[in-house]
N, C-alpha and C positions, 0 to 999 in steps of 0.2 A: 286216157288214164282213169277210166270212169271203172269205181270201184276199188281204187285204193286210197290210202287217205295221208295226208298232210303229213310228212314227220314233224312237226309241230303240235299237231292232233296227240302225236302217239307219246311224246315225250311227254304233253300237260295228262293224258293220263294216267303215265305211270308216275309222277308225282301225287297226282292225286289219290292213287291207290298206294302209294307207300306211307303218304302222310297220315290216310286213315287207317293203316295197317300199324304204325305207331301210335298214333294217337289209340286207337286198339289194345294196343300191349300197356300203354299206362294204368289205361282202367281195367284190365285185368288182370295185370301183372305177370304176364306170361316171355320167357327167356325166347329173341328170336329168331335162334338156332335149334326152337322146336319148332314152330310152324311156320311158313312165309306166303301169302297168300301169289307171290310171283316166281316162275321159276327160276331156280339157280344155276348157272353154270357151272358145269362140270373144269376142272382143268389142272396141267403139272401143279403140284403144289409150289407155292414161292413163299418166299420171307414175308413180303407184306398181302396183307386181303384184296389192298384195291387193286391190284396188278390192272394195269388197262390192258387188253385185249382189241388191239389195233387191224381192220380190215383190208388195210392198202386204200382209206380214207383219210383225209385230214381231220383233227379236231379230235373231241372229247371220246374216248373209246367207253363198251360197258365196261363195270368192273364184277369180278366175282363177291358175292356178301358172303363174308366169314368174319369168325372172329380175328382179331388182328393182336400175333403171337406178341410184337415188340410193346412194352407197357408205356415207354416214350412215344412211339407213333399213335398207342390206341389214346393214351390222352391228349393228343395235338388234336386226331379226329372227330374225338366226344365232343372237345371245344369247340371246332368250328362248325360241326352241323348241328351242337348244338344252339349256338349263335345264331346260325342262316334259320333253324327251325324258329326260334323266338322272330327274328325279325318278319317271315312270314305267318307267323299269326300275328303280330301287328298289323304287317299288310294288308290280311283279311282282314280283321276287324274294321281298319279306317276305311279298305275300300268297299265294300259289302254294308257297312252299318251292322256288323257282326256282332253280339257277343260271344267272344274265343276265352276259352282258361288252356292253359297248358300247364303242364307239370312235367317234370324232367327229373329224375333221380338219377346219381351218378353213380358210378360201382363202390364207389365209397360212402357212397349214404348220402353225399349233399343235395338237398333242395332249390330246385331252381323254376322260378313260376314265373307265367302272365298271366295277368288276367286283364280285358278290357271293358271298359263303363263308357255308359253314351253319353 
């Protein structure tokens, strides 16, 4: 197997590059339905954005990134990664010795921050 690498490898780095492709759009302030520095899949349209897209694998399929039409579903979603985002920049900070800030605006204007101190 020499020369291909871990799916373990390939999932931390595409967290990694979405984290900082958000983290990105904060400080820019840029909509992420113009640029995405990963590519997107193509596919039938459906009701909701994350459709999973299943291989004849077990487990977590990818999902396509789109906006997400239903305004119940996209604010279930905002919540919970925006939740899973905050709790890993705490993670960073405590594990790392990090100072992390984060900022979060939501489509309706509310503010939602971390920031961490040594």
């Amino acid at each position: 197997m020499k020369g291909k690498s871990h799916p373990s490898k390939k999932v931390l780095l595409y967290f990694v590059a979405s984290v900082a492709f958000n983290l990105s759009l904060a400080f820019t302030g840029t909509s992420p339905e113009r640029t995405s520095p990963l590519p997107l899949q193509r596919s039938k349209p459906y009701q909701c954005a994350a459709f999973l897209e299943r291989k004849g694998r077990m487990g977590r399929g990818k999902i396509v990134i789109r906006r997400i039409d239903n305004s119940t579903n996209r604010q279930v979603t905002f919540s919970k990664r925006r939740n899973g985002l905050l709790k890993k920049a705490k993670e960073l900070a405590i594990l790392c010795d990090a100072e992390v800030g984060l900022i979060v605006f939501s489509s309706t204007g509310k503010l939602y921050d971390f920031s961490s101190t040594r």
